[in-house]
C-alpha positions, 0 to 999 in steps of 0.5 A: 496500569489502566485496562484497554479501551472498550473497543479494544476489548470487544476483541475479545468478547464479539463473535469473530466474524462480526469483529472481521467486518467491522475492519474488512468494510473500513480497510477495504473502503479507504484503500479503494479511495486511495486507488481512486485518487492516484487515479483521478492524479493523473487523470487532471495533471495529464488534461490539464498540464500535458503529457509532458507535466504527466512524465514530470510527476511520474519520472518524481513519483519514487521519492513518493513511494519512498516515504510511503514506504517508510511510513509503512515500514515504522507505521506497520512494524510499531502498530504490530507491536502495538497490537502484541503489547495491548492483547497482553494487556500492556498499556504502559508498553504499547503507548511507548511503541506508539510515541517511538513511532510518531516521534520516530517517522517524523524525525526521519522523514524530515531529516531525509527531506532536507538532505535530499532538498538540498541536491533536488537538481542532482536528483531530479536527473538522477530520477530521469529527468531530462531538459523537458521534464526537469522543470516540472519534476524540480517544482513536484520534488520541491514540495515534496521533499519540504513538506512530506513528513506531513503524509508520512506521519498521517499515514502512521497515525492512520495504522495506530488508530485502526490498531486501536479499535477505531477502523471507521475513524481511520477510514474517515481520515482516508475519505477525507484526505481523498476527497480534499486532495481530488478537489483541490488538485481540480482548484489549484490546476484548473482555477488557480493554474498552480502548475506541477507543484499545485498537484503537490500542494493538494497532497500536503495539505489533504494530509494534513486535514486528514491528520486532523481527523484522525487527531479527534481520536484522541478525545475519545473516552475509548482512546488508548494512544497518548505520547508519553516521555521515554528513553529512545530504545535501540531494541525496540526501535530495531524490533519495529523495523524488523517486523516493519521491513516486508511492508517497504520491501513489499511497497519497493516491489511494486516499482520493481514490478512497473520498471521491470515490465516496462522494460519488457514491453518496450523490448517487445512490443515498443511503445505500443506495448508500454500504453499496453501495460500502462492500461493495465497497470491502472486497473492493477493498482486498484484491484492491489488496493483492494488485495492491501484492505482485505489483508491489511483489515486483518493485522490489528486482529491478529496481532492482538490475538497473538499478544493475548495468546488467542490461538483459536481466534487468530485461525478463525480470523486467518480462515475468514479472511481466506475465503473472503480473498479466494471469493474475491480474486475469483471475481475479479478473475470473471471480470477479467475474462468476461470486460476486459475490452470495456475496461480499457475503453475506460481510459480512451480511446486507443489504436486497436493494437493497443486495445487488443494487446491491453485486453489480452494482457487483462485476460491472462494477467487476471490469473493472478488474482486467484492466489493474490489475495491468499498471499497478501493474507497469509504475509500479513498473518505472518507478520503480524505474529513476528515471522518476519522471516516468512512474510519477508520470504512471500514478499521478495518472491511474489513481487521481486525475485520469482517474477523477475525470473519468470520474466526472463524465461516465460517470453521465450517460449510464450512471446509477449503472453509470457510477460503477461504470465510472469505475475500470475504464474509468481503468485501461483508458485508462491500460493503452493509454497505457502500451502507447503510450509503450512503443512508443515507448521501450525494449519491455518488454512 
């Protein structure tokens, strides 16, 4: 059995704080270019192609978001895992988890992809496509559902390298991946006029170059991730889905979130409240993917810490990372306040009934993000140290069952701010039940 990797082994010698940055500015980073690119998506399909190639994309969008999710829910789960194996020093333990991963994600998401290739027609209208929109979903799923495993597996190996004490080699991988899809979705569009299914291509092989970047990692001298020969274990593999499953539930919760409140606007608002809300939902994904680095920096640290049985270092850890959050989320909550028309000013120029119904939804929907950001750390911590129960129970909460609740009864009495109100006034419940049980358990905060 070999020793860990140097870096690996800063963790347990640096000063905390400095180890917190040196996986904050690298996740926040690569997030912030993943937001940036979904946005730049739409922006050059819509220009390019239409409203209609634009409804196409996002009615095919959710087989998407399912093999993101997958990727999370093993990627997460097994660099958990991972982290645990290395902190105690199990070299031999953790390089098994890493190759059940890879060769795991990779064979499940292909495996799904052609199964659902062959019914692509079926699910395509099953997705919601009609007689307008079909061509343009059936050209997007069919690249999508051949080559897909290509991202789910970058994605996965992203997580294991940042796990293995390379956050900058990770963040590499996602420049690299965003600026190559961003380009070639302006080539295979505007140039090449590849269509729909250009969009698609861009996506793939972003992926796979930024695969190949992050394959780099393995020349390393300080690399401790190898594909080994094993025996598949059912009980580890059930472990890793385990501990994986609050990062899909939490990806799931976001379509529920964009489906749920379309609805709701479209009941009160029609068509004027559904441009309202999608307004919003632009800039919410971008302040979600900053949320997502800033807990996400956090869970190769603890669980290392957890494995090494590092008490003090993961409660320093959980408390930088607070604080980081509570400052951000303030910030983002002036911001809100004080630039909300110019915000939505961004994204065209809209009759005023949408513009005054978006600024108020960014001022009251901003809220939020005063505990966002507590909640995204502290599901992260508890997942990262195996509470899978707690970080499952944040989850559904935050992002499912609380506001779904609060969706029902807040517009009673609030009107269309009640829909608005939904998501700040859920992650508040869901702040002081944190607060709650950790008055109960070990304080962290």
């Amino acid at each position: 059995m070999s020793a860990p990797s140097s870096k690996l082994h800063q963790l347990d010698t640096e000063s905390v704080g400095r180890i917190f940055l040196r996986y904050l500015i690298p996740s926040t980073i690569g997030m912030l270019l993943m937001a940036i690119n979904i946005v730049a998506d739409g922006i050059m399909v819509g220009n390019r192609l239409g409203a209609e190639a634009l409804a196409g994309v996002g009615i095919a969008a959710p087989v998407y978001t399912i093999f993101f999710a997958i990727s999370l829910w093993i990627g997460i789960g097994a660099a958990t895992k991972y982290s645990m194996a290395m902190g105690a020093k199990k070299i031999d333990e953790a390089r098994t988890i890493f190759t059940h991963a890879i060769l795991s994600i990779f064979l499940f998401t292909l495996l799904i992809g052609l199964a659902a290739f062959i019914f692509r027609n079926p699910l395509a209208y099953a997705l919601g496509a009609n007689s307008t929109t079909f061509p343009f979903v059936s050209d997007y799923l069919f690249v999508i559902l051949l080559f897909g495993f290509i991202f789910t597996v970058e994605n996965t190996f992203s997580i294991f390298v940042r796990n293995d004490g390379a956050p900058n080699l990770s963040m590499a991988g996602l420049i690299v991946t965003s600026v190559v899809n961003i380009v070639l979705n302006y080539i295979f569009l505007f140039i090449f006029d590849f269509g729909v299914s250009g969009a698609a291509f861009a996506t793939i092989i972003a992926s796979f170059l930024g695969m190949l970047v992050l394959a780099s990692h393995f020349f390393k001298k300080t690399n401790n991730l190898k594909l080994i020969r094993f025996s598949f274990n059912k009980k580890l593999f059930a472990a890793i889905l385990v501990i994986g499953f609050p990062s899909f539930l939490s990806e799931l919760g976001i379509s529920v979130f964009t489906i749920s409140h379309n609805i709701a606007f479209e009941r009160a608002a029609g068509t004027e409240g559904v441009a309202a809300f999608s307004i919003l939902n632009y800039v919410h994904s971008v302040m979600l993917m900053l949320f997502l680095g800033m807990g996400g920096a956090i869970q190769p640290l603890i669980s290392y810490y957890h494995g090494a049985g590092n008490l003090d270092r993961q409660k320093e850890t959980i408390k930088k990372a607070t604080w980081t959050v509570l400052l951000a989320g303030a910030a983002f909550f002036l911001i809100g306040q004080f630039a909300a028309s110019p915000i939505v000013s961004i994204f065209g120029d809209f009759p005023k009934a949408v513009r005054d119904l978006a600024s108020t939804g960014i001022n009251l929907f901003f809220i939020a993000y005063l505990f966002t950001g507590t909640n995204f750390v502290m599901m992260t911590y508890y997942q990262s140290v195996g509470n899978v129960r707690m970080a499952t129970w944040i989850t559904a909460s935050r992002e499912i069952i609380v506001m779904l609740v609060f969706l029902l009864i807040l517009p009673r009495f609030f009107g269309l701010n009640g829909i608005w109100l939904a998501i700040p006034a859920s992650e508040f419940l869901v702040f002081i039940g944190i607060l709650l049980y950790q008055r109960k358990s070990t304080k962290l905060l």
